[in-house]
C-alpha positions as CSV (number, residue, x, y, z in Angstrom):
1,X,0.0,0.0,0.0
2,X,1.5,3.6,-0.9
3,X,0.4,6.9,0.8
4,X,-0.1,10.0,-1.2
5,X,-0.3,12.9,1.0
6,X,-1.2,16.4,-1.0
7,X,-3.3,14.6,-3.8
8,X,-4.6,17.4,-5.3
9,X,-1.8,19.7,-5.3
10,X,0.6,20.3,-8.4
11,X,3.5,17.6,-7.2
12,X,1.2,15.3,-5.5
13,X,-1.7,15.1,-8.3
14,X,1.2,13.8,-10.6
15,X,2.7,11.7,-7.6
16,X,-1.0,10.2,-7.9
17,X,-1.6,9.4,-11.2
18,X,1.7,7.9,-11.7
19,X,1.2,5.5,-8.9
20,X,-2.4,4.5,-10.0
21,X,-1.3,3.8,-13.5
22,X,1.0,1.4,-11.8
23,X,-1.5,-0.5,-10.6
24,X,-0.6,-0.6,-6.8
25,X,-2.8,-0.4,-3.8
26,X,-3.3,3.5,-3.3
27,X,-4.5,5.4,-0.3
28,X,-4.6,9.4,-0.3
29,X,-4.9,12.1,2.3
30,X,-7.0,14.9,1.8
31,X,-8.9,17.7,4.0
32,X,-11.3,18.3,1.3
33,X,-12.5,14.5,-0.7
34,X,-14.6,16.5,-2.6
35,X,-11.5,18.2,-4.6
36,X,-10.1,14.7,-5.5
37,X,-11.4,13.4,-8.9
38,X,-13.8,10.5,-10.0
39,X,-11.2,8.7,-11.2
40,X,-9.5,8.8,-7.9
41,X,-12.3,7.8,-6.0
42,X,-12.4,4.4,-7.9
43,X,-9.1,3.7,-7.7
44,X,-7.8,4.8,-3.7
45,X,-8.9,4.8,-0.8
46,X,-9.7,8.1,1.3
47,X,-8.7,9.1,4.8
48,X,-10.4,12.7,5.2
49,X,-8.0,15.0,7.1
50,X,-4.7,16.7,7.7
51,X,-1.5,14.9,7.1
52,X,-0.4,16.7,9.8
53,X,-2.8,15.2,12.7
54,X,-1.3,11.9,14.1
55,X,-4.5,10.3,14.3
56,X,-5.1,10.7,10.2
57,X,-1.3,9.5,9.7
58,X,-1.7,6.4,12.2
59,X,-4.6,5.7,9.9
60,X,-3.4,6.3,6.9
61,X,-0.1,4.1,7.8
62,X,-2.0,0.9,8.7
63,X,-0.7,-1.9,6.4
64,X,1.0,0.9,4.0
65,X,4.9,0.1,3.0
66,X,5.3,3.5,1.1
67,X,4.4,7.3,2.1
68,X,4.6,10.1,-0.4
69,X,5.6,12.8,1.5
70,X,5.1,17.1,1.1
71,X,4.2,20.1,3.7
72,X,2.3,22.3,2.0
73,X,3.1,26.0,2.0
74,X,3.1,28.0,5.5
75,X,-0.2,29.9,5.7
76,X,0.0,33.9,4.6
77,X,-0.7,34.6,7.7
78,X,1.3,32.1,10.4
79,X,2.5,33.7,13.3
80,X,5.2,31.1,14.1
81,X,8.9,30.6,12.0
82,X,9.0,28.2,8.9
83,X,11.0,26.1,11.2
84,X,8.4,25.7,13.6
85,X,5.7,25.1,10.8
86,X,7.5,22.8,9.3
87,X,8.6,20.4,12.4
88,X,5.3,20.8,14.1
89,X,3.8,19.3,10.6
90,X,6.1,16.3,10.3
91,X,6.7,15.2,13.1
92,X,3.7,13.0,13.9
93,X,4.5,11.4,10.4
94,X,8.2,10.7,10.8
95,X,7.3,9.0,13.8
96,X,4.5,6.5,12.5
97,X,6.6,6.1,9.4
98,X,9.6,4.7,11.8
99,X,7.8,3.2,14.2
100,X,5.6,1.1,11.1
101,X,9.0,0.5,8.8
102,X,7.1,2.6,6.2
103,X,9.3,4.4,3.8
104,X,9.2,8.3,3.2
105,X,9.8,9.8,-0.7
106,X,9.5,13.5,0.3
107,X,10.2,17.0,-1.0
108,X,12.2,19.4,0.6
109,X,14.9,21.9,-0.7
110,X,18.4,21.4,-2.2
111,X,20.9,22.7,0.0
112,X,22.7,20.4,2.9
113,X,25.7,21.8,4.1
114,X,24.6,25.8,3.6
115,X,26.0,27.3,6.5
116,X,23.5,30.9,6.6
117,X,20.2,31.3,7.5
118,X,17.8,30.4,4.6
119,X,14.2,30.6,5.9
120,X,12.0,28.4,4.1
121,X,14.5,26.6,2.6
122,X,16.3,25.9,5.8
123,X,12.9,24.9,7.5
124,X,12.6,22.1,4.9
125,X,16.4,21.0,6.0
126,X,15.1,20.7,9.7
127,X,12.3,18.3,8.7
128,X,15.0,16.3,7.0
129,X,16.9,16.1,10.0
130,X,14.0,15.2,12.1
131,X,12.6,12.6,9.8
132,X,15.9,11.0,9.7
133,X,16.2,11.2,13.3
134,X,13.1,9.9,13.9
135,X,14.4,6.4,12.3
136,X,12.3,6.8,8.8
137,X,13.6,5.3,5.7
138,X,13.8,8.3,4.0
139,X,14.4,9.1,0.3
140,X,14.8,12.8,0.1
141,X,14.1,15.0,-2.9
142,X,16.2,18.1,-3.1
143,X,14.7,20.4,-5.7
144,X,16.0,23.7,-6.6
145,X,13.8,26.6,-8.3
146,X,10.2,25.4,-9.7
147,X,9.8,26.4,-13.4
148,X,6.0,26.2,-12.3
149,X,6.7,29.7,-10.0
150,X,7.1,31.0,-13.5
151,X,3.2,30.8,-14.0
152,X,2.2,33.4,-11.7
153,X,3.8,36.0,-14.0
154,X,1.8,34.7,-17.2
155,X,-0.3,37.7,-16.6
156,X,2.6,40.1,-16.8
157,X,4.4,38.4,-19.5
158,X,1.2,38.4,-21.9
159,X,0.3,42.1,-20.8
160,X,3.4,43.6,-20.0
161,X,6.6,41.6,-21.9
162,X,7.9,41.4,-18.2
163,X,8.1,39.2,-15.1
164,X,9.7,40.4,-11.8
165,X,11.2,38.8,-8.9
166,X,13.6,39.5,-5.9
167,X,16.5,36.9,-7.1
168,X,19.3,38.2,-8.9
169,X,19.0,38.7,-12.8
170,X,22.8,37.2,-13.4
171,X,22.8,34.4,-11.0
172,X,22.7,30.8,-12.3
173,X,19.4,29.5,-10.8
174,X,18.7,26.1,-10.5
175,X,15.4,24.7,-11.4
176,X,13.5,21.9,-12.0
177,X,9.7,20.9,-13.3
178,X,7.2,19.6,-11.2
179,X,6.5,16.4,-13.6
180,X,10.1,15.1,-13.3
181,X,9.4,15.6,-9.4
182,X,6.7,13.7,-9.8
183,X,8.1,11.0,-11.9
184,X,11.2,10.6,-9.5
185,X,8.9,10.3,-6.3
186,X,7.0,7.6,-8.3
187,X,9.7,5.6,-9.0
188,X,11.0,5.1,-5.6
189,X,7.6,5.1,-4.3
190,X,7.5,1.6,-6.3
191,X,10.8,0.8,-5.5
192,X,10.8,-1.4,-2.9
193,X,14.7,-2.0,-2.6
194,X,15.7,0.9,-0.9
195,X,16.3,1.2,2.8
196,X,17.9,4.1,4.9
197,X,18.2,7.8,4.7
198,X,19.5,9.4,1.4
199,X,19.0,12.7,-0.8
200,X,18.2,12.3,-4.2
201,X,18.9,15.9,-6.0
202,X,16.7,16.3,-8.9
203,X,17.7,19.8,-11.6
204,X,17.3,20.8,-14.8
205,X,19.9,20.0,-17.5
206,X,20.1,23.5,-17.7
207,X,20.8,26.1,-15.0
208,X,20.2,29.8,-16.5
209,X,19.9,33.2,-14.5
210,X,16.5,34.8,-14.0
211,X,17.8,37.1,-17.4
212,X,18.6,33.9,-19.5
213,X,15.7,32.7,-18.9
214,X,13.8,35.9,-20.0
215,X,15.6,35.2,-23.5
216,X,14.2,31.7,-23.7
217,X,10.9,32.8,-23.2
218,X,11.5,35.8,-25.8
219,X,12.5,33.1,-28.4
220,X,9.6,30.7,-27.8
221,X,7.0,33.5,-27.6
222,X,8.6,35.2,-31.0
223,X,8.1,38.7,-28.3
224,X,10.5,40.1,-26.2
225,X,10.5,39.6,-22.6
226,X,12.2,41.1,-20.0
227,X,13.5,40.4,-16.5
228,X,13.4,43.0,-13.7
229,X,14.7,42.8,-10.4
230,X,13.1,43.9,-7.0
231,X,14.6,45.0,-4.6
232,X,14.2,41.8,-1.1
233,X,12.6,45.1,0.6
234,X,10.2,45.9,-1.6
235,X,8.9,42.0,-1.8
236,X,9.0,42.2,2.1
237,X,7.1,45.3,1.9
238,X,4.7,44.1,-0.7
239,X,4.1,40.8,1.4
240,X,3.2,42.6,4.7
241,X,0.4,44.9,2.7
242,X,-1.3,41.8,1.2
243,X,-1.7,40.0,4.9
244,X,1.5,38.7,5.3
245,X,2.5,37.9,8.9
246,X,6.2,38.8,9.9
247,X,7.0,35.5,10.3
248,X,5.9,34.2,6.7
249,X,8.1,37.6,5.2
250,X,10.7,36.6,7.0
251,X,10.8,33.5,6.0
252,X,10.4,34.3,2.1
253,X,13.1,36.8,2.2
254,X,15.7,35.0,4.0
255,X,14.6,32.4,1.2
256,X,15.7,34.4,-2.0
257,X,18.9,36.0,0.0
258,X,20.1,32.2,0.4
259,X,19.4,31.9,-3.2
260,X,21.0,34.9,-4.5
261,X,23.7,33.7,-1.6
262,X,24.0,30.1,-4.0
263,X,22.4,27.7,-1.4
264,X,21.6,25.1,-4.2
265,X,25.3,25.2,-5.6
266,X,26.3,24.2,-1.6
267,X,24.8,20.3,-2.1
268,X,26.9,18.1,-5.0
269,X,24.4,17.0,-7.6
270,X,24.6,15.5,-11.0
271,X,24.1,18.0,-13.9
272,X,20.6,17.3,-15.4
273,X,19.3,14.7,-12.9
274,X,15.9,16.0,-14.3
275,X,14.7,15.5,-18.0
276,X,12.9,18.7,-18.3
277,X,15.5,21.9,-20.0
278,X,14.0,24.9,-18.8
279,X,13.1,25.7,-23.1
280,X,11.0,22.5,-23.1
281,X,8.6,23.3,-20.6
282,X,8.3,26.9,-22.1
283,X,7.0,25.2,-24.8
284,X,5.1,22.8,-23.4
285,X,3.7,24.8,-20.4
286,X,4.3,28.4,-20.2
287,X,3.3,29.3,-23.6
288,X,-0.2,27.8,-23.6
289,X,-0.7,29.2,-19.8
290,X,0.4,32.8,-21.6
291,X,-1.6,32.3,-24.4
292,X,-4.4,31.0,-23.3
């Protein structure tokens, strides 16, 4: 039996499908069932509820070998760190995964061995800790950049030719696409070989700055496009207008310094672990999100 946590989420959707076209026993965790397609509710069984409650996990768990593992975002508006958040949420699960001999595939951040303070990105390096700690076979996914982010600037690249973000224009930033997430977290999650605690790194084939990429999407649009960097106080600044609580700003901005600090170039990693070049999902995912 696997566990999918997050099924109707971007990553875990994928995670989903993959597993079910498999054919394997599938059991999902979700707050909302009514979100999860018909399809899905054929194919899986349903616990209703949080992955973070230890009563949903313990159920969940029962007679499962495999859990697909991902926090989701900190609420807007969380008054405690991205550390806290992030410990608080897997803890229950690391522990009914060790004490059951389940394995754990889960997402967290590319980075070990950064020694500076990298807010959300260092919160997801605690819960590694903790998980392994907690005695969990572990197989850990350490993802750069998402090329999906990319999307909430559709509007602005249709309208204006422009897309702006806080990270610096002539860094190399790693990425990666969320379907080769997906189809790595798939393939352990039927793996059943694997035992132990180990990171699994999985990047583009190609790492471009924020500016390269603005010329990749000029040239598979047929439009220029430009880049534009903000300024880390103006995103702050931005963030606490729209509800953000000072924990959450924190968080994000200490984020994108450790990025523009090169936190992903502090964990070795094969070059293009990940199938997806950053022009191929222009093609086959930006441009029909900006032209549609």
């Amino acid at each position: 039996m696997i566990v999918i946590t997050t099924p109707t989420g971007d990553i875990g959707r994928q995670v989903l499908n993959r597993v079910l076209d498999s054919g394997e026993p599938v059991r999902v965790i979700v707050r909302d069932p009514s979100r999860l397609p018909g399809h899905v509710h054929d194919r899986a069984e349903v616990v209703q509820g949080s992955h973070s409650d230890a009563d949903v996990i313990a159920k969940a768990l029962a007679g499962a070998d495999r859990l697909f593992w991902l926090v989701p975002p900190p609420p807007f508006g969380s008054p405690v760190s991205a550390r806290q958040y992030y410990l608080d949420f897997a803890r229950p699960a690391a522990e009914a995964a060790a004490s059951q001999g389940a394995g754990m595939v889960g997402v967290t951040s590319l980075g070990h061995g950064y020694q500076g303070e990298a807010g959300l990105l260092s919160a997801a390096l605690a819960m590694d800790a903790l998980i392994e700690g907690a005695g969990a076979g572990y197989r850990a996914l350490a993802l750069p950049f998402f090329m999906e982010n990319l999307l909430r600037h559709a509007v602005s690249i249709r309208e204006q030719g422009t897309f702006s973000m806080a990270n610096s224009a002539d860094r190399p930033l790693p990425a990666v696409a969320t379907r080769d997430v997906a189809a790595t977290a798939a393939t352990l999650l039927l793996d059943r070989s694997w035992r132990g605690p180990a990171r699994v790194p999985v990047v583009s084939p190609d790492t471009l700055t924020p500016g390269e990429m603005a010329e990749v999407i000029s040239e598979t649009l047929g439009r220029t496009v430009t880049y534009r960097q903000v300024p880390v106080a103006d995103l702050e600044a931005l963030m606490r207008r729209r509800g953000a609580s000072d924990a959450m700003t924190q968080g994000m901005a200490d984020m994108i310094e450790a990025q523009n600090n090169g936190i992903y170039a502090a964990e070795p990693r094969d070059p293009g672990s990940a199938a997806t070049g950053f022009r191929q999902w222009c093609q086959d995912v930006l441009r029909p999100a900006i032209e549609s």
